[in-house]
C-alpha positions in Angstrom: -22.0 -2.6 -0.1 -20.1 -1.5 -3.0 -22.5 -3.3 -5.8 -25.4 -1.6 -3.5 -23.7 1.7 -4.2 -23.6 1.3 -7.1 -26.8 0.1 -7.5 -28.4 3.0 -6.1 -26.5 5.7 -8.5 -28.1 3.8 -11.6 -31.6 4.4 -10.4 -30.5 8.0 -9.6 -31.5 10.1 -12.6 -27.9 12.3 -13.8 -29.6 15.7 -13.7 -30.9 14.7 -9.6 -27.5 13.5 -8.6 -25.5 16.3 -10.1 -27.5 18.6 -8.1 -27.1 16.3 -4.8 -23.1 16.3 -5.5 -23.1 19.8 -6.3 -24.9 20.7 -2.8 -22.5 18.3 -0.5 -19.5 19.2 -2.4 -20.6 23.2 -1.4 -21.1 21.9 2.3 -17.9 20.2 1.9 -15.9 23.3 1.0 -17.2 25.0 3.7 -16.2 22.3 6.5 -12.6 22.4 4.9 -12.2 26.2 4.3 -8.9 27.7 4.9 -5.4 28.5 3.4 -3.0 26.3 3.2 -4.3 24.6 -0.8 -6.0 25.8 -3.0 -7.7 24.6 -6.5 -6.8 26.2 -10.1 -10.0 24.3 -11.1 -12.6 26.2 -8.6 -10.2 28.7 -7.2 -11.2 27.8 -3.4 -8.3 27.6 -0.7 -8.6 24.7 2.2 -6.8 23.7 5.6 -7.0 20.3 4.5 -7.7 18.3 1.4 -9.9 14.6 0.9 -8.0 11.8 0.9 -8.5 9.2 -2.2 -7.5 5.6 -3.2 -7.2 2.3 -1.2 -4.5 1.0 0.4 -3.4 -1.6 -1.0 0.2 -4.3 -0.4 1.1 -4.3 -4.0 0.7 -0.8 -4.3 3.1 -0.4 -1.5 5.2 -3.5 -2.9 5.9 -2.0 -6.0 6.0 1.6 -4.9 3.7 2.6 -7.7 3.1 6.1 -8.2 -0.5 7.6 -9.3 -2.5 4.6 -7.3 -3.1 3.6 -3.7 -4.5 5.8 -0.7 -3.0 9.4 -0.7 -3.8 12.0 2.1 -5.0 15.4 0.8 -5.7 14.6 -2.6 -9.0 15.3 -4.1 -10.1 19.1 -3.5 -14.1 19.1 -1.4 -15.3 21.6 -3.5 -14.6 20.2 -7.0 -13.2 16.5 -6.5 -10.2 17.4 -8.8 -7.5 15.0 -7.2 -3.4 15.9 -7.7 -3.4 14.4 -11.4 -6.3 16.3 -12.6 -4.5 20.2 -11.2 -1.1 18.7 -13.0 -2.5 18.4 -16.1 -4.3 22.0 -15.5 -1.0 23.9 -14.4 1.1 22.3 -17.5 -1.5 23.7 -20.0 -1.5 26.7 -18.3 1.7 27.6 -17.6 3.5 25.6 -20.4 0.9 25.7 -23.6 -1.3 28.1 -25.5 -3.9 25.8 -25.5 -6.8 27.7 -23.5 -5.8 30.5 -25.6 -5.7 29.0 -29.4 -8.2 27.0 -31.1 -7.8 23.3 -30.9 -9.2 20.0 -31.5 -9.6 18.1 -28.2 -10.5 14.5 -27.4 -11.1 13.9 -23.9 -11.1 10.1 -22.7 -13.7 9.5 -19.4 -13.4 13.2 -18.8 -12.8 14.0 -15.2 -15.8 16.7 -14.2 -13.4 19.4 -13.6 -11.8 20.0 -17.0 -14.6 19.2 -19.1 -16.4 21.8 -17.3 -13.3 24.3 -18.4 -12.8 22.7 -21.7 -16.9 23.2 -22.7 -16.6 26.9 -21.9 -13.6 27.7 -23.9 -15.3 29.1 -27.4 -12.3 28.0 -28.9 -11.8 24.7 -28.1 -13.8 22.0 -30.5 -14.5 19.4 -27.6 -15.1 15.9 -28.0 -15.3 13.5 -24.9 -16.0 9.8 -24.0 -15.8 6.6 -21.6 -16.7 3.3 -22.5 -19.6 2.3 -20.7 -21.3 5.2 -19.8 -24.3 3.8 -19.3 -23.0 1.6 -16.6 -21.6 4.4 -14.6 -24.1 6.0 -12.4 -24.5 9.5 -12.5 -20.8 10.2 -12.4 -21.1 10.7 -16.4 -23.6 12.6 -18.1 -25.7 10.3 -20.4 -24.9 12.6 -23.1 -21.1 11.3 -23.1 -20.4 9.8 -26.2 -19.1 6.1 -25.9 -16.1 5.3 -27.0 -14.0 1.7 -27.0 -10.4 3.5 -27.6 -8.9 0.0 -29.0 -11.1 0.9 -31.7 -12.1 5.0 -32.1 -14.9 5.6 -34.2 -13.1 9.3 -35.3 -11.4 9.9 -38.6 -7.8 10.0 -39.1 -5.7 13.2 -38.3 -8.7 15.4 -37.1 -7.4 16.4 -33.0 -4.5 18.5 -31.7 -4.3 17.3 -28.0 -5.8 14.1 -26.5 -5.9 13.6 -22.6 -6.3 10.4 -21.4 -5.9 10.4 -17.6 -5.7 6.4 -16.1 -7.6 5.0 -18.5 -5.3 2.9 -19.9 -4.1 0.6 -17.0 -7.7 -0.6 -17.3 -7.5 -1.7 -21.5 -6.7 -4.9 -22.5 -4.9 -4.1 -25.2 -3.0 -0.7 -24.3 -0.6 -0.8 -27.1 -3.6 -0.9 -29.7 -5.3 1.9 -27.9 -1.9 4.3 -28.3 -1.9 3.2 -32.0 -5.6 4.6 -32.1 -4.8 7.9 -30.4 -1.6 8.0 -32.9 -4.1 7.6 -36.1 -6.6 10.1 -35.1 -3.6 13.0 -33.9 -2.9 15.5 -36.1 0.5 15.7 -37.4 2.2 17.8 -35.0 -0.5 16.7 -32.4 0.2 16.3 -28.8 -0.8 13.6 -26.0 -1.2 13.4 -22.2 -1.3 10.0 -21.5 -0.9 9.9 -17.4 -1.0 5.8 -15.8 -0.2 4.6 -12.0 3.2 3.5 -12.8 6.5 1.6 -11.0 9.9 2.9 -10.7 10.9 -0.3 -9.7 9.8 -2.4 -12.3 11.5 -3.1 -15.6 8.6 -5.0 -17.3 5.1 -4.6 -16.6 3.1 -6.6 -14.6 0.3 -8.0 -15.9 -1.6 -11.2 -16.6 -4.8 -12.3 -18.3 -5.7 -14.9 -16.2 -6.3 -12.7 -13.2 -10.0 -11.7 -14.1 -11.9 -11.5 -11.2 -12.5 -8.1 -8.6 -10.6 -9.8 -5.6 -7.6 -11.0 -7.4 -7.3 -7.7 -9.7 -6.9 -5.5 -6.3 -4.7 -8.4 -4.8 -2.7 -8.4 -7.9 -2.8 -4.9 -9.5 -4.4 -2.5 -6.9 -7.7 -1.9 -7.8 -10.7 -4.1 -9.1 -11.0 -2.9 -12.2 -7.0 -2.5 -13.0 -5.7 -5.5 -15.3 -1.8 -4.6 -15.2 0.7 -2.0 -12.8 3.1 -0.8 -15.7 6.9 -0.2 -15.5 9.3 1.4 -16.6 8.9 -0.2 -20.3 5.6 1.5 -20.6 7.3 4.5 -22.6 8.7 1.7 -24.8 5.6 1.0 -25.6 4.1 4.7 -26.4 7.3 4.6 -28.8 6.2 1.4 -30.4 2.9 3.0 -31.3 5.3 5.8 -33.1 5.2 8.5 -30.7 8.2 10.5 -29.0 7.6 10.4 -25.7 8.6 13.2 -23.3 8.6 13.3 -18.9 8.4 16.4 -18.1 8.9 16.8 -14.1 6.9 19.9 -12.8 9.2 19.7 -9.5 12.1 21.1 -11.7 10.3 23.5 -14.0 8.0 25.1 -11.3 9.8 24.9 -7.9 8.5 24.3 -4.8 5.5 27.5 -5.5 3.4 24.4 -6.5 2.7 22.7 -2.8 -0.4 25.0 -2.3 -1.5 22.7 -5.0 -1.1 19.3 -3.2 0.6 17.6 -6.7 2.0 14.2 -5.9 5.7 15.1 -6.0 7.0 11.6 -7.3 4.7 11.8 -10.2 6.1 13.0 -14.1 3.9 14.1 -16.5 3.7 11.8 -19.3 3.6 13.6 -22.9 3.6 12.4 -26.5 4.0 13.8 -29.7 3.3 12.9 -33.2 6.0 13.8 -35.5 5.1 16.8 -37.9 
């Protein structure tokens, strides 16, 4: 069913299925109106939010935060889940970035902030995915593509990158963080956000495990090759960055449930050294 799915969304033109999202999500918003969340991305308040992710044994196992099934996580009106309105309140409330100009690269760009990135006249905006043409009509056809083990971009050029989950899915992570490390500015900044295990010391991960069943037995999800632990900061700092958590819980108080954040999860910040 699944293949079938996605099947169907390939044969769906992206201008046709942006407009059929667009009018459930509206009916959606209207089903779930009410007061108790609301969305810095849209701005509409719900009783209740859409729940997101499969449950899954080593999810549970490992107790890995930022994967697995979650109630009242994605908002009905804009699909943002808990990890997209993080990143939105920390550059809000903690950054001038909306405010100054910038340089920003975007990796597979969730709907909500590109749409706020590509309105901000002073924001240079560069997204991409790998394999947008394989994606249905999630991603507009106009998305650049990208292989981040190997970016196409010049060295030194962007002031923030945001990379949201991506990199649980690379086979080689540590190559991809060098990358983002070459094409930062000096002074530049990083939001690099995986599913990760407060439990684990060392990641799990092994290249044997290649197809669909095993990877969600194994890791979670399908397409996920490896659940990181708690060495995964190692190795952003092996790729030369500092790497900072910065827990939103502490900083922000408890004003932040009308945003249904995920209150184990850290935000996960790197800088290159002026």
């Amino acid at each position: 069913m699944k293949k079938l799915i996605q099947k169907t969304k390939k044969q769906i033109p992206f201008w046709l299925g942006k407009k059929l999202r667009s009018g459930y999500q509206k009916s959606l918003s209207i089903w779930y109106k009410g007061h108790t969340y609301q969305c810095p991305y849209c701005k509409n308040e719900f009783r209740k939010l859409l729940s997101a992710g499969e449950k899954s044994e080593v999810i549970k196992k490992y107790q890995v935060i930022g994967s697995g099934y979650r109630e009242n996580c994605s908002c009905p009106r804009c699909y943002s889940k808990g990890r997209d309105r993080l990143i939105y309140l920390y550059l809000e409330k903690e950054t001038n970035i909306f405010k100054e100009k910038n340089r920003v690269l975007h990796i597979a760009p969730e709907a909500c902030l590109k749409e706020l990135f590509i309105s901000l006249p002073n924001i240079h905006y560069t997204d991409g995915v790998k394999g947008v043409r394989d994606m249905g009509y999630y991603y507009d056809r106009r998305t650049r593509e990208v292989d981040i083990m190997e970016l196409e971009m010049e060295d030194q050029i962007y002031d923030l990158i945001i990379c949201n989950h991506v990199l649980e899915h690379v086979y080689d992570d540590v190559k991809a963080m060098k990358e983002f490390y070459r094409v930062l500015k000096p002074g530049g900044w990083a939001i690099l956000q995986v599913p990760i295990s407060p439990i684990l010391e060392k990641s799990y991960e092994d290249e044997s495990i290649t197809s669909e069943k095993e990877r969600s037995i194994h890791f979670g999800q399908y397409d996920h090759i490896r659940i990181y632990g708690q060495d995964y900061f190692k190795r952003l700092e092996s790729a030369g960055f500092q790497v900072e958590q910065f827990d939103y819980r502490k900083a922000w108080g408890e004003t932040v449930s009308k945003y249904a954040l995920n209150k184990k999860e850290n935000l996960f910040i790197v800088h290159k050294p002026k």
